[in-house]
C-alpha positions, 0 to 999 in steps of 0.5 A, a space after each residue: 500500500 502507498 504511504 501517501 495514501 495512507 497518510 491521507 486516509 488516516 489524516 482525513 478520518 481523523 478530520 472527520 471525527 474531530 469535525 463531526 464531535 462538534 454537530 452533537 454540541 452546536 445541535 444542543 446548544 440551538 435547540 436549547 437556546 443556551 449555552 451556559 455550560 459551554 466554558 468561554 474559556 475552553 471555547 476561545 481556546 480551542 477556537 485559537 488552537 485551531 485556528 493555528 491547525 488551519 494555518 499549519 495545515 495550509 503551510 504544509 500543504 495539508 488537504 486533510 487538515 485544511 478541510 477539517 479544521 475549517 469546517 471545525 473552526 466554523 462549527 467552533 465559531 458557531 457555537 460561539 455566536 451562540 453562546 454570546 447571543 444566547 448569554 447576552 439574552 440570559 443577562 438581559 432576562 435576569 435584569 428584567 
């Protein structure tokens, strides 16, 4: 079997994963209308963290990482406007 092929294949499943663990949170998150238990923190780190896969990967050249994490970074990113959004609307509930 060809290494490269390999690589890739391995590379792309990995993006795969990462990329669709993401779905189940932004799903709940929607539905819920809340995202109090989303720590910013970890949001916001994770969110620069692969930022900086997506810049390594377009570095290298790296098709698998490229796509995965754009798509993550995305759904990241997502989940960030909504757990703003939805926060913001808790505060201003809770002074109501």
């Amino acid at each position: 079997m060809d290494h490269s092929f390999l690589t890739e294949t391995v590379g792309s499943l990995a993006a795969v994963c990462t990329t669709i663990s993401f779905l189940p949170q932004l799903i709940h998150v929607w539905r819920r209308k809340s995202a109090k238990d989303v720590s910013m923190s970890m949001l916001l780190l994770f969110i620069f963290g692969f930022g900086l896969w997506l810049v390594y990967g377009f570095r290298i050249g790296a098709r698998p990482i490229i796509i995965g994490q754009s798509i993550t970074l995305a759904l990241s990113l997502a989940i960030l406007a909504l757990k703003l959004r939805y926060d913001r609307s808790s505060a201003d509930a809770a002074i109501l």
